[in-house]
N, C-alpha and C positions, 0 to 999 in steps of 0.2 A: 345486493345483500337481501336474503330472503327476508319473510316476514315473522320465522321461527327464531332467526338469528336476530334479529334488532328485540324479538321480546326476550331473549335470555340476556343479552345486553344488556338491558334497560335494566330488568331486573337487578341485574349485576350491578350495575349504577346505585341502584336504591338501596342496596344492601351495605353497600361502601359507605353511602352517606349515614345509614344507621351507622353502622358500626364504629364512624369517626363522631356524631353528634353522642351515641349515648356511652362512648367508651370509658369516660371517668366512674359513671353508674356501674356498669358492666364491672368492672375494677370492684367498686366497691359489694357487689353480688356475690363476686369469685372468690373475696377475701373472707366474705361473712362464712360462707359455703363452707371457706377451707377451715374455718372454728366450730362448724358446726360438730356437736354432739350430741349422741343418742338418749334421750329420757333415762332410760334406767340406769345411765352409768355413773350420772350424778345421785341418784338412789344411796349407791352405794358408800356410797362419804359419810352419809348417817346412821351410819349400824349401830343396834345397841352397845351401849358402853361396858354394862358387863358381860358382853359377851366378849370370849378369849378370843384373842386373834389365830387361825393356825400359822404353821412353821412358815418360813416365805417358801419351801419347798415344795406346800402341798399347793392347792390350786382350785378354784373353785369352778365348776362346769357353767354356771349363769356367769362368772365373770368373763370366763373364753370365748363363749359363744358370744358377748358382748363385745368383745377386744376383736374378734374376728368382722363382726359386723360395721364396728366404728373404720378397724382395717378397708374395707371393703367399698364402702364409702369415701374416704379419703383415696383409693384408688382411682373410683371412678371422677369425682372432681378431678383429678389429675388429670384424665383424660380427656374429660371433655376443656378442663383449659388451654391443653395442650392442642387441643384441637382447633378451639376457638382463636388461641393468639399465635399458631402454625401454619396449619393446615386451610385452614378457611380463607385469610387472608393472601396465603401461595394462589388458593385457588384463584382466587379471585384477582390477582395480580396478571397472571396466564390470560384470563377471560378479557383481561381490559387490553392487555398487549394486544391480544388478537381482535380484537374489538377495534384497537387506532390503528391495525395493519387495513382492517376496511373501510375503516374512514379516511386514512390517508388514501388508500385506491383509488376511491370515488371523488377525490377531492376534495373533502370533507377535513380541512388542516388542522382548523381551528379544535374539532370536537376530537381528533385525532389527537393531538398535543395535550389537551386534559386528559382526555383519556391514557396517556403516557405517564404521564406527571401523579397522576391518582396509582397507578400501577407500582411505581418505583415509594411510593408513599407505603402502600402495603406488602413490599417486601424489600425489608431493610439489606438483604445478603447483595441482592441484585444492586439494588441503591448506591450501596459501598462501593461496590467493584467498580461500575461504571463511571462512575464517581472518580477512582483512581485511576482508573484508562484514560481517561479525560486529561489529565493532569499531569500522568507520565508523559502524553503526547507533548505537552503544554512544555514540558521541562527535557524535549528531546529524548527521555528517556525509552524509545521505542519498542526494547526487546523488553524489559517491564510494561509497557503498555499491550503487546502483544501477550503476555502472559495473562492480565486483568482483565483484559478483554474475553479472551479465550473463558476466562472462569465465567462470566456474565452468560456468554453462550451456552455453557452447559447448565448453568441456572433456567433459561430461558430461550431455547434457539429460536423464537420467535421473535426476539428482539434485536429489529433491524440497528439502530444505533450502536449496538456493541459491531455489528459486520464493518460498518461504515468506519469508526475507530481506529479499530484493528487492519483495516484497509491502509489507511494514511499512517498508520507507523509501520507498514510491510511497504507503502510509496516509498516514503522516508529512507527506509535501507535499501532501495532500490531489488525489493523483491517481487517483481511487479506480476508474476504469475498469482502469486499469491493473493494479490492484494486486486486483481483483475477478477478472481476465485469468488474473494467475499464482497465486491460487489455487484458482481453477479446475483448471489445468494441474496443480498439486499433485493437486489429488483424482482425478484422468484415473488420475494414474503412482498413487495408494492412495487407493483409494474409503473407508477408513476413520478418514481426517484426521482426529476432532474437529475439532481444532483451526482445520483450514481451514476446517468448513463455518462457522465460531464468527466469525471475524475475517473471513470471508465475508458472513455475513451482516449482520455492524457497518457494513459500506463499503456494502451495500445501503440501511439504516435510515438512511446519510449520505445517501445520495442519493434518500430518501424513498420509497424501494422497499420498502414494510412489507410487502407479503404475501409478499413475495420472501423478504426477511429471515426474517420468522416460518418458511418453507419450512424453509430454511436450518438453523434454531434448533433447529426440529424434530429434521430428521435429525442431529443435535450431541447430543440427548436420546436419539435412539432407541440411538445407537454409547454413549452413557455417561449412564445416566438417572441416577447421582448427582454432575452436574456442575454446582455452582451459576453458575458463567460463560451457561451456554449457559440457564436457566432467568431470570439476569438479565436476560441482553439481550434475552432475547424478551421479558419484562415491558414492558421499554421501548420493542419497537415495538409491541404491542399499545395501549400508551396514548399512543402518539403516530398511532395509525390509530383511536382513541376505543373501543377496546374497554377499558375502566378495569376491570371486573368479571375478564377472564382475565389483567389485567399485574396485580392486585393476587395472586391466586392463585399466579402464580411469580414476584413479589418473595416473598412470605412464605417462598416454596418454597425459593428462593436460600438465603433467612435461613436457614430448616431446618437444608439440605445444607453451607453455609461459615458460615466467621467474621463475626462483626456488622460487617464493617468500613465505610469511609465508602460506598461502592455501594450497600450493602447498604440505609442510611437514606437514600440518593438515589431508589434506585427510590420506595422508599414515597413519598417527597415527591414525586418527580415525577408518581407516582401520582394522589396527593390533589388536586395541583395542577389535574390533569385533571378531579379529578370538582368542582372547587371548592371543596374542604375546605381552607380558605388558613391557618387554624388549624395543623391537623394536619401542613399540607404544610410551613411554617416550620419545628414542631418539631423534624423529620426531615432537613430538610435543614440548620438550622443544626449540627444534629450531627454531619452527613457535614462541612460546613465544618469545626466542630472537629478531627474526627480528621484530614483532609486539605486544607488552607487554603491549598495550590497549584493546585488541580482546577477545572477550570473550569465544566464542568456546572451544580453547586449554586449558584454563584451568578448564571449565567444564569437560571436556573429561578426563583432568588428576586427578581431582577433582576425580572422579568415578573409577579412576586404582586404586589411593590412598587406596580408599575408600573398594575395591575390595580386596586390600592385606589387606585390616586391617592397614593401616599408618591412621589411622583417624587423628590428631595431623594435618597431609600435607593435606588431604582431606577439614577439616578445611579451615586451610590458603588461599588454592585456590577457594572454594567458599566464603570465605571474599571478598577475591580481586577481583571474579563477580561483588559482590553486592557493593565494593566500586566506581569499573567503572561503573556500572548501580545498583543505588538503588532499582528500580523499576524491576527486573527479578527475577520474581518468582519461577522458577528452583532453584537457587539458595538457595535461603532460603526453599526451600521444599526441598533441597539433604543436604542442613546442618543441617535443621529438624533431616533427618532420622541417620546422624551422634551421633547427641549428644541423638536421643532417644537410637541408640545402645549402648551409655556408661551410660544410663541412667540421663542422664542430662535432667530429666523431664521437668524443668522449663524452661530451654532455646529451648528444643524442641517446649513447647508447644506456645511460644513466637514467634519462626520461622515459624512453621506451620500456625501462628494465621496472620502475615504477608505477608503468601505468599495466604490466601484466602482473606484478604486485597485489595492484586491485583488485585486478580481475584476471587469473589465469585462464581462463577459457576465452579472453580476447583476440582474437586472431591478430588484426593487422598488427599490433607491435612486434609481433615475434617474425614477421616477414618482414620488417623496416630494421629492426634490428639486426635480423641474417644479412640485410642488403648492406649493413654498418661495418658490421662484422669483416664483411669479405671485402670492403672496400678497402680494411685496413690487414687486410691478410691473415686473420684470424678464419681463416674458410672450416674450420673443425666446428665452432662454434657458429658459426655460420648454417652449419650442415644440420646441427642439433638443433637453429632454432626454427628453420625450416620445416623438417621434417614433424616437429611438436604443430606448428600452425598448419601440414596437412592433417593429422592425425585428429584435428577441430574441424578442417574445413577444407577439402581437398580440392585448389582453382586451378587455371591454367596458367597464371603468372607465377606463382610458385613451384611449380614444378619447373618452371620454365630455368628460370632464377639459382633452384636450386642446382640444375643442370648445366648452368655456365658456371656454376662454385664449383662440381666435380671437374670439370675439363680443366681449372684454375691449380687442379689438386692434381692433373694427370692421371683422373681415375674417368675414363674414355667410355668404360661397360657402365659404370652407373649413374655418368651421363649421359649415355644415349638414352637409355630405360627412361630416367628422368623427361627430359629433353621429348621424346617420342608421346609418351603422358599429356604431357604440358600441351604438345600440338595438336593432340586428339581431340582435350576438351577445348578448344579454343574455336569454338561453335561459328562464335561473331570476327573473328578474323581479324581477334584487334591485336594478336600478339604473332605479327609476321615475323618480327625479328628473329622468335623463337625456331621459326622454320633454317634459317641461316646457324643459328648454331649448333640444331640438330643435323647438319650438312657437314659442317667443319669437325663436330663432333666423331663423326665417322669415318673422316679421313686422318683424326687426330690431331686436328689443330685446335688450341684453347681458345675462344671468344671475350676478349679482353673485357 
């Protein structure tokens, strides 16, 4: 920060503190001001007695031109208190906001946090709102916090806390483009967030941006290398992008730097999970259950070990308990989907999958498990339809594939080969040979059971 900016700051600073020590005076200055009246107009209360008064119609030109000047005065007070308890104070709110964006920069927290706090002091509108963003967060109420917030910003788009706000209730609803947008915008106005790059990088690892994330995680370490937050979450994308060997090194590292708490034996499970140690990965996670048995993670994670030995029965159970903590988690209902379609529990699969595109219509895989339901129970039209919807999101080679043994099922031969020939084109990695066999049968007109 130059040496022009710390003196208008400073200044800034000196001006606040008047303005808050002599405000009760100041108060009584603006009030005297606004009584004040002009010498000669009290004159006139003493006119000779016998003299006549005129009609109230006529008018007298030293009276007007007196009535015009007391006018005129009473305007200008006006403005200048308007000024003084408006404008001056905005100003000066702006100055200090930008004032803690360089002190929080430079590291500078403590003079940065005064300087916030003296800000919001001198503009009540700001004060307010942030105030209620805070609090709708607080009360889940997110699309009202996103409203509150919103208004703060346009009081002040230099005030990083409204970004960060508005952030975690676009997390919340899972709009995570959004919410990846304003804290970005956070770290623009203080390249020194933690925090932001921390809960920046969480919303990436949602939307399966692990190198991004890891990026992210990184620079969270380099700004506070003993933060066990930012050492967590990177564990976690590093074993969900199958580096198991560097998430297992900062889970432990996490454990190190904080408290053993439920995160703490999530990572490790989710860890072990990864490398197949199904053993190791229960023990750890059911103990993160223990310490926190509203969290949804852990029993996801154990949800899929279950699911992995074949305990479907417990795989069950724990994606229940998801979805009774969060009705609305669509994982959930698409991995219990894929439970009951392996015991063939058609009807409930197709129930589950039908809920979790509910959620989210632009999900792909349920609309290709649910086609695969579909046709297993001879519904191949509806089949066809939901196929064809999860290319029109995401065009693979197992769906074409898939979709092209439903036509040969239906003895429509032309639009499964089309199908069928698609399917084997993109199948780059060769992992869907079958499909070459029913593009074969397909053309001689035999259906592929």
């Amino acid at each position: 920060m130059n040496s022009d900016t710390i003196i208008v700051s400073l200044c800034c600073l000196f001006w606040v503190i008047i303005f808050f020590v002599f405000k009760p005076q100041l108060a009584i200055l603006l009030n005297r001001l606004a009584k004040f009246e002009l010498g000669g107009a009290k004159n006139l209360q003493h006119i000779d007695q016998d003299f006549e008064p005129e009609s109230p119609t006529s008018s007298s030109p030293v009276l007007t031109i007196l009535t015009k000047e007391k006018i005129a005065v009473r305007i200008a007070i006006f403005v200048i208190l308007s000024y003084l308890i408006y404008v001056v104070p905005a100003s000066l709110s702006r100055m200090l906001i930008e004032f803690g964006n360089s002190e929080y920069s430079t590291g500078n927290e403590k003079i940065g946090t005064v300087s916030y706090s003296l800000a919001l002091e001198l503009n009540n509108s700001l004060k307010k709102v942030i105030s209620q963003c805070y609090t709708d967060n607080a009360q889940k109420q997110y699309e009202l916090a996103i409203s509150d917030c919103s208004k703060a910003i346009e009081i002040d788009p230099n005030y990083v806390n409204a970004y960060s706000y508005r952030a975690l209730a676009y997390s919340n609803l899972k709009k995570y483009d959004q919410a990846i947008a304003d804290y970005t915008k956070g770290i623009e106005l203080v390249p020194t967030i933690m925090l932001s790059y921390i809960n920046r990088g969480i919303m990436y690892s949602n939307q399966n941006k692990y190198d991004l994330a890891i990026a992210d995680l990184t620079k969270a370490i380099d700004i506070n290398p003993k933060e066990p937050l930012a050492y967590l979450n990177r564990g976690f994308a590093y074993a969900s992008k199958g580096n198991s060997d560097l998430a297992m090194i900062d889970c432990n590292k996490a454990r190190e730097l904080g408290e053993k708490g439920w995160d703490m034996y999530y990572c490790l499970g989710f860890v072990f999970n990864a490398q197949q140690k199904y053993d190791l990965a229960l023990t750890n996670i059911n103990e993160a259950i223990e310490l926190s048995p509203s969290e949804l993670g852990p029993y996801l994670t154990r949800g899929s070990i279950y699911g992995a030995q074949q305990k479907n029965d417990l795989a069950i159970f724990d994606y229940t308990k998801v979805i009774e903590i969060d009705p609305n988690y669509k994982l959930a209902y698409f991995y219990r989907g894929t439970i009951y379609a392996a015991q063939k529990n058609y009807d409930l699969a197709i129930s589950d999958f039908g809920k979790a595109i509910e959620i989210d219509p632009n999900y792909v895989d349920p609309y290709v498990l649910r086609g695969n339901a579909f046709a297993d129970t001879q519904k191949f039209s509806q089949a066809i339809t939901d196929y064809q919807k999860a290319l029109s999101i995401s065009a693979t080679s197992y769906t074409y594939c898939v979709q092209g043994i439903t036509y040969t099922k239906m003895n429509e031969f032309k639009s499964a080969i089309t199908s069928l020939e698609q399917g084997v084109k993109l199948d780059i990695k060769n992992e869907n040979n079958w499909c070459k066999s029913a593009l074969e049968n397909a053309r001689i007109g035999i259906p592929t059971p």
